[in-house]
N, C-alpha and C positions, 0 to 999 in steps of 0.2 A: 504494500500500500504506500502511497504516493501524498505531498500535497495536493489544496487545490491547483496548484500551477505547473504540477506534474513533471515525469522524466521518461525520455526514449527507454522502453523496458526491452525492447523485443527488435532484433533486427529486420521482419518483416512484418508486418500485418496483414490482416486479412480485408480491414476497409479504413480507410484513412476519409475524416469527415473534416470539409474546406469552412469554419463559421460555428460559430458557438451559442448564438440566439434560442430559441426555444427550441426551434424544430430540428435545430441541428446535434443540441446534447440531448433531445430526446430520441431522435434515429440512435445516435450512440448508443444510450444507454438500455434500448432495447435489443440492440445486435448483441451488446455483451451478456444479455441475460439468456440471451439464445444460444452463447457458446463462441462468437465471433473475436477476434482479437482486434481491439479497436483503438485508434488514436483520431481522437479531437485537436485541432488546430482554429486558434486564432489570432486573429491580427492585434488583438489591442489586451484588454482585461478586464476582467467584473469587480465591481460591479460597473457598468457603463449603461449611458443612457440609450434607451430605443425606443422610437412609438410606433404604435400600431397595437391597439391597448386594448381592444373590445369584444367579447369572445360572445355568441352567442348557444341557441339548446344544441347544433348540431356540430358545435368544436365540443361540447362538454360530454354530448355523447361517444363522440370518437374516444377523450379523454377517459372517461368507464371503462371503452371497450377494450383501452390498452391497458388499462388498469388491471382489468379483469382478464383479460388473456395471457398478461406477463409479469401481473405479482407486484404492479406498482401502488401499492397503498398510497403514495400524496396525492398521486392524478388522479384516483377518486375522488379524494378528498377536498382537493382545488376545480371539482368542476362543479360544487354549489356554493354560493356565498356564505350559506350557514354552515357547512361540512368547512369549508376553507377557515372560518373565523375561531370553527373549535378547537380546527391540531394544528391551524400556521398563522396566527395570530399576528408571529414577526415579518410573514410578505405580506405587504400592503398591495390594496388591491382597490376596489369601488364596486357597489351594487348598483346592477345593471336591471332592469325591470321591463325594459322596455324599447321602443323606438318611439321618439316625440320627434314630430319635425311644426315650427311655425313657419309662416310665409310675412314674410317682412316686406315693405316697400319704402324707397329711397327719401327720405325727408317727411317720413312719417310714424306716427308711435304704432307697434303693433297693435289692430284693429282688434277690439276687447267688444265682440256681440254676443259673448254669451255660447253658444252651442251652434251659432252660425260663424264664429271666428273662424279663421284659416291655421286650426290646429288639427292635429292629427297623431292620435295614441294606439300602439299596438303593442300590448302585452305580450312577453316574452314567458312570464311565469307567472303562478297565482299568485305565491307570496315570496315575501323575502328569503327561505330557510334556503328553498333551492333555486333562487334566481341566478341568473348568470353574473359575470364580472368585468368590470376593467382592470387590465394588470396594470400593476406598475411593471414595466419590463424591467425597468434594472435590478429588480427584485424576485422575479419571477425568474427570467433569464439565469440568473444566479444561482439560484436554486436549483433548477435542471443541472447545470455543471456541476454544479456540489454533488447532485443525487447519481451525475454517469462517473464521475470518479468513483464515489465508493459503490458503486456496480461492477467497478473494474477498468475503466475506461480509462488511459493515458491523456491525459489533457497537458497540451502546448499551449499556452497564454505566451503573445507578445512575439510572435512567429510569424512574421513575414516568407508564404512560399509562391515563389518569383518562377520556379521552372517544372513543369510536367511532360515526363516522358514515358510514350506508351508503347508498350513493348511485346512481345505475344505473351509474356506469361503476368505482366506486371507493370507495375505503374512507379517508373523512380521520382521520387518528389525534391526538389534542392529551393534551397532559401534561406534564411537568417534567424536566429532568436536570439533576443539581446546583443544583436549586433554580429555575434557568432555564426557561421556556418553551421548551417545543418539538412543533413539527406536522409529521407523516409523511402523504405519501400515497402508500396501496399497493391494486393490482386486486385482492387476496385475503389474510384475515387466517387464521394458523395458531396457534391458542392450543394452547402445554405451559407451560402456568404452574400448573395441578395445580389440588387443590380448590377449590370455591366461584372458578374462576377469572373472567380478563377478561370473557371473552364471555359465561361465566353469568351474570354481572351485567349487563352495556350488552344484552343479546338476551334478559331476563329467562325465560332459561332452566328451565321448571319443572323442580322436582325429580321421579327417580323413584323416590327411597329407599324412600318405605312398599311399594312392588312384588319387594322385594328382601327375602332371609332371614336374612341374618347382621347380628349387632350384636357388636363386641366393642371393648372399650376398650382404651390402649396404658400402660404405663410403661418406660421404656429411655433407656439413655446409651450410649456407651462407655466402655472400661472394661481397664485396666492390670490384669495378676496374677493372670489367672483360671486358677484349677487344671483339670482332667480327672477326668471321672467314671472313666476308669480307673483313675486314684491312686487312689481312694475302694475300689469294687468291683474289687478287684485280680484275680477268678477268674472275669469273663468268659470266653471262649472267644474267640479274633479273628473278626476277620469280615472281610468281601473288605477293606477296606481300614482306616487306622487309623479310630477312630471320631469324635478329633474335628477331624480335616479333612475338614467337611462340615459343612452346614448342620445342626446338634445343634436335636432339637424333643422338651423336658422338658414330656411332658404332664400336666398336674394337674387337680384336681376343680372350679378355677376359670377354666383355659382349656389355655392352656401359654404356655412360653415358648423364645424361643429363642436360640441362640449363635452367632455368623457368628467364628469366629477370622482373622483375617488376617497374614501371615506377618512383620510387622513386633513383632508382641505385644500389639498390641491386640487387644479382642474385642468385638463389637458384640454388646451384647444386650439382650431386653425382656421383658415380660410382656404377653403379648392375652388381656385375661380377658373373658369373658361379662358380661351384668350382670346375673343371677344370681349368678355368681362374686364378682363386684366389692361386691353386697349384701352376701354373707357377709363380706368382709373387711373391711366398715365404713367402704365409701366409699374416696374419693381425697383426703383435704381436706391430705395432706402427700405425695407423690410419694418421700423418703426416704423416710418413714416405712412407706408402704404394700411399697415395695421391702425393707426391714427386714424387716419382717414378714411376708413368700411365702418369705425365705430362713431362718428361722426353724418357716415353718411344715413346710416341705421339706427333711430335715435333709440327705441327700444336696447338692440345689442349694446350700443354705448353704455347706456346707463347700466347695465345688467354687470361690463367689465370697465364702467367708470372709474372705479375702487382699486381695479383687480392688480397686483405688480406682477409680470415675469419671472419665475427664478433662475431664467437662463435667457442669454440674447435670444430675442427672436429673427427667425431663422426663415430664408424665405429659398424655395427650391424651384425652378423653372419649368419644370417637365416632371409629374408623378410615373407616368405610364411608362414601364416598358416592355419588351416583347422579344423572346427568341424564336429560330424555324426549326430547334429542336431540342428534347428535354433530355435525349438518351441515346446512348451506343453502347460500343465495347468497353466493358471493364469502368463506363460512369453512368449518373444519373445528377439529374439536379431538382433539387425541392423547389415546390413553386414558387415559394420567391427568389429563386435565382433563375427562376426560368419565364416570368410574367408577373405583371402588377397592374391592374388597372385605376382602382380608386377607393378611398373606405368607403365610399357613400354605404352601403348595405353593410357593411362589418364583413365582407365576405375569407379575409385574410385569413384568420388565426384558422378560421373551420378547414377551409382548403388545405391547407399545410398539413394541418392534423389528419385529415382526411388521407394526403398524401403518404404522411408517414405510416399509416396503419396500412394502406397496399404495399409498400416497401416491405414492412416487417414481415406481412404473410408470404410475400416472394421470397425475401431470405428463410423464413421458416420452413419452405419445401426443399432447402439447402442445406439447412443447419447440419445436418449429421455430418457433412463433407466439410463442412466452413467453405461450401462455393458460393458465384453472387449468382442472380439471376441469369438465366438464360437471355436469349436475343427474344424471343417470342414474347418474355413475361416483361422483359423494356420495355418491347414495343405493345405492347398492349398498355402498359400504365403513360405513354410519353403519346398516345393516340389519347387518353382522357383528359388530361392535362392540356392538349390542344384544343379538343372538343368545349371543354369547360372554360378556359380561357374565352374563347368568342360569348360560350354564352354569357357570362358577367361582363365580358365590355359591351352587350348590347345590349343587358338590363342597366347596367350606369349610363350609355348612351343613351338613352331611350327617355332617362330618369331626368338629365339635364334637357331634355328638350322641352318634355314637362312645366319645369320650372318655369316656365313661362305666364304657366295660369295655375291655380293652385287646384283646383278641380280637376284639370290633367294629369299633373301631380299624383295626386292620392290613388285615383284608379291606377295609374301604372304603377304604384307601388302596391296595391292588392296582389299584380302577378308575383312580384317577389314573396310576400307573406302566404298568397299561395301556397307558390311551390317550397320555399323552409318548412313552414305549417305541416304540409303534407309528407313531406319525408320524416320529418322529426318523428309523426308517430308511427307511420312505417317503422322509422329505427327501433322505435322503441317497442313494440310489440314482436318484430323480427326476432326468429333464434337462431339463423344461418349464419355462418362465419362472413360468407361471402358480401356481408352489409357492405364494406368499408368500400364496394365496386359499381355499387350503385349511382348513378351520374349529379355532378352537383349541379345544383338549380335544376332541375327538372331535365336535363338531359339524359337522353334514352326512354325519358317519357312521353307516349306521344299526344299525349293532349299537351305539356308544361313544354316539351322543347322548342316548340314554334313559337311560344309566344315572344319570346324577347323582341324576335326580328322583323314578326307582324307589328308589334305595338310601334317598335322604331319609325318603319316605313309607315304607319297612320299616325306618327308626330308629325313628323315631319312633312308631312301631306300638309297639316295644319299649321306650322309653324311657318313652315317655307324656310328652316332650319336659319334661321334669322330673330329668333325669338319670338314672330307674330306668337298673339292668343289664339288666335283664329273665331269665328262665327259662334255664338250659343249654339246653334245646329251642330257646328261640327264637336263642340266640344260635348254635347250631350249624347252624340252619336257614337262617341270614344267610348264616353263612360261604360255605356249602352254593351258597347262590345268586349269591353273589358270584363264586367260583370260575367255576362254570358258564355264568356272564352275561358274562365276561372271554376264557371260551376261544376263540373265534373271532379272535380280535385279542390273543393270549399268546405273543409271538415270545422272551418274556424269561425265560420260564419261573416267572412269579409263581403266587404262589398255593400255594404247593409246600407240604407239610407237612415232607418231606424235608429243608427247606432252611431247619427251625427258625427262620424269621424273619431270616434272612443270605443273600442274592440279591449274586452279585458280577455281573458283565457276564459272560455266557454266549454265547459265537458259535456253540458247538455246538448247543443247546439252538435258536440260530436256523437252524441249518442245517438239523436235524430236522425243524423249522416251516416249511421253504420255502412249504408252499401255502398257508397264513396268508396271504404276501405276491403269492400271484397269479403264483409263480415256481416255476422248475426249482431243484434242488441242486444243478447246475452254475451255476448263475446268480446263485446266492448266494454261492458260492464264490468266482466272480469279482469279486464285488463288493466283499469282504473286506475290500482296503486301503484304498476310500472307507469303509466301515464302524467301522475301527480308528482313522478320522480322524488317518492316518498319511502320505497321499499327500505329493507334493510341491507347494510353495508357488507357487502361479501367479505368472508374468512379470505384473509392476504395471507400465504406464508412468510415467514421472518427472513425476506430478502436483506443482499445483500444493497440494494438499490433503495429502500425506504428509511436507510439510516439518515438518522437528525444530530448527530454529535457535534456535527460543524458549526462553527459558530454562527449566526444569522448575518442576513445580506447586510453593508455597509449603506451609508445614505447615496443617495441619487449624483451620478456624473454633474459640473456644474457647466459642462456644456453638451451640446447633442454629436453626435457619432454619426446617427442611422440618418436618413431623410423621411422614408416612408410609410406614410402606417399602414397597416395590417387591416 
């Protein structure tokens, strides 16, 4: 056994992992529990700041089902708020409840009519015990490392590797630590080291960004003292749960932005504007200044982070998006954030990832006895979903920004999202095949959910004339219209509702109604209830070596930012 910062034990390994963030010591620390000889490598050290902070029900389920497949007792235990508060009390994190988005307009206070406002609430969970979370990454991140070291796992902090050569039997790796020279050699390279990464560069990876439809630009910090739009707009109506524990999405005529609160006081938040958007406001050439002037121009948001201080420069990035033409070959793979990023608007990050990593594990798993990697076949079957899934999230965020133009357009195109989460979610969770984690994310492979991203887009756009128009009452009523009706085959959640003026709590009635939605009897949903409620009891963990806590807890938060992207 090793520090955290680890040492070359083994003159070869069997997978050497390029990036240390969640997804990356957690692929580790499941190959080692599988018998794999592993070394983690990073560029810099923990704890360090990262965003991309907001996990929803189906990162938390994957998080179970790795739990539960490989003996990991915290990632049970970190994928409820209430499970996370009782045994990690020292990773800060935030209670997540929901998706709140308002619609804001330029030199005017958020429009406060009551249950005709331009808000919109959709429950994520019934109550707090098992709601979702925001991480704090630099703590979370940390954590995973701590947990693949004492799994086994060699971890390199502070490793710079500059040269990859691929050879028939093996992968020689050369670069620096601490200044020093140093060579790895491993049978199979796993890059999570995120944009423009390793292996896009040493495998001159092309780009597939012109194939792809969103652009949007970032500015964001964290940030001390942030007020509530309910201070502000005090005669809201409540909605299923309070409004700003949840991922808060303030849409504006330049993109939106948004607010991750975490239960410590701090509050992560940004601006994703268009570049349209970003024309209008005269560029980035100051990232205060540009931040100044959205809360100024938004008198609501203003006053909401009137208060608020930064605890690190704000930080402005020109291009969120990006995109490779391929995720996989001989002897590597790359996790989806080093292989595509489109946008946080839906949270779609952390779930993808995770999602990712649980088809990895089960391909090494049909290896384990050899300590081989996967085959060509089981690559290219996982670097074919990961392409597939890629398009469909940049044309549910395309689609999303087009939207934003009218807020009635808006809301229907986000019912296909909550759709399709909604409906997989309890698929997942009623599901007892292993084969879950291959399921298509956002409704790919579905064939009522897969079409719609790219119908809804091509009927914005109809309307918009992708210039922003609102377009006609007809035409936007005729959206709605179709939206509604394009969703109902797969509506276990009861979206869509006019009844439910834009406030959707978790409804079990509404899914017991829906039984044959799910290909089930109304005794059989019934029974199902307590996996539903995500209430059941905590499965027997064996006394891994990977659930040890003896480490000390994570250090406070980097005072400047590392990553760009969120999650």
């Amino acid at each position: 056994m090793f520090g955290v910062r680890g040492a070359v034990t083994r003159e070869r390994y069997d997978v050497a992992i390029i990036g240390s963030g969640f997804s990356g010591s957690l692929m580790a620390r499941v190959l080692a529990v599988l018998g794999y000889d592993v070394v983690l490598l990073e560029r810099g050290a923990h704890p360090r700041f990262a965003i991309g902070e907001s996990t929803t029900p189906l990162a938390n389920l994957s998080l179970e089902r790795l739990a539960r497949r490989y003996g990991l007792a915290d990632c049970y235990r970190l994928a409820a708020h209430g499970r996370w508060l009782d045994h990690y009390p020292e990773v800060r994190r935030g209670l997540k409840r929901g998706f709140t988005f308002y619609r804001h307009h330029p030199g005017e206070a958020l429009a406060d009519r009551g249950f005709d406002s331009e808000r919109l609430l959709v429950a994520a969970s019934p109550n707090d015990a098992v709601a979702d979370t925001h991480w704090v990454r630099a703590d979370v991140d940390h954590h995973f490392v701590r947990q693949a070291v004492a799994a086994g796992v060699d971890y390199l902090d502070r490793t710079e590797i500059t040269t990859a050569r691929f050879e028939s039997d093996g992968v020689q790796l050369s670069g620096s630590r601490n200044g020093e020279p140093i060579e790895l050699d491993a049978a199979f390279v796993i890059d999570a080291s995120g944009p423009g990464g390793f292996l896009a560069r040493q495998l001159d990876i092309p780009s597939g960004l012109d194939h792809t439809e969103t652009r949007s630009a970032l500015v964001f910090s964290h940030f001390t003292g942030v007020g509530s739009v309910r201070d502000v707009a005090r005669d809201l109506p409540d909605g299923p749960y309070p409004d700003d524990w949840a991922a808060v999405h303030h849409l504006i005529d330049e993109g939106w932005m948004y607010s991750l609160r975490f239960d410590d006081g701090v509050t992560s938040a940004g601006f994703s504007l268009t570049p349209r958007g970003l024309a209008t406001l005269g560029g980035a050439a100051n990232p205060e200044r540009l931040w100044t002037a959205l809360l100024e121009r938004y008198p609501t948001i203003g006053a909401v982070f009137g208060e608020a201080a930064p605890v690190m420069p704000i930080r402005f990035v020109s291009s969120v998006q990006h995109r490779l033409t391929k995720a996989a070959g001989e002897r590597w793979v790359l996790l989806p954030h080093a292989y595509g990023f489109v946008d946080p608007l839906f949270s779609t990050g952390i779930a993808w990832g995770l999602r990712a990593i649980e088809r990895l594990a089960l391909m090494f798993e049909r290896h384990a006895e050899c300590r081989a990697a996967p085959n060509a076949e089981e690559l290219g079957r996982y670097a074919a979903s990961l392409a597939l899934e890629a398009d469909q999230i940049d044309r549910m965020v395309a689609g999303a920004y087009e939207a934003m133009s009218h807020f009635d357009l808006f809301a229907a195109h986000a019912m296909l999202y909550f759709a399709a989460v909604s409906f997989s979610e309890v698929k997942q969770r009623i599901a007892a095949e292993d084969d879950v984690a291959w399921n298509g994310f956002l409704g790919v492979g579905d064939v009522v959910l897969e079409p719609l991203p790219r119908e809804s887009l091509r009927q914005l756009r109809d309307i918009t004339r992708a210039r922003g128009d609102t377009g006609s009452e007809d035409d936007r009523r005729r959206y709605v219209e179709w939206a509604s009706a394009a969703i109902a085959p797969r509506n276990i959640a009861g979206l869509a509702d006019a009844a439910r003026r834009n406030l959707y709590p978790v409804d079990l009635g509404v899914l017991i109604e829906r039984h044959s939605l799910l290909g089930m009897t109304r005794e059989q949903v019934v029974e199902a209830l307590p996996a539903l409620r995500g209430m059941g009891p905590e499965p027997a963990f064996a006394d891994q070596r990977g659930t040890d806590r003896s480490t000390s807890p994570p250090g406070p938060p980097a005072t400047a930012p590392q990553a760009a992207v969120p999650r």
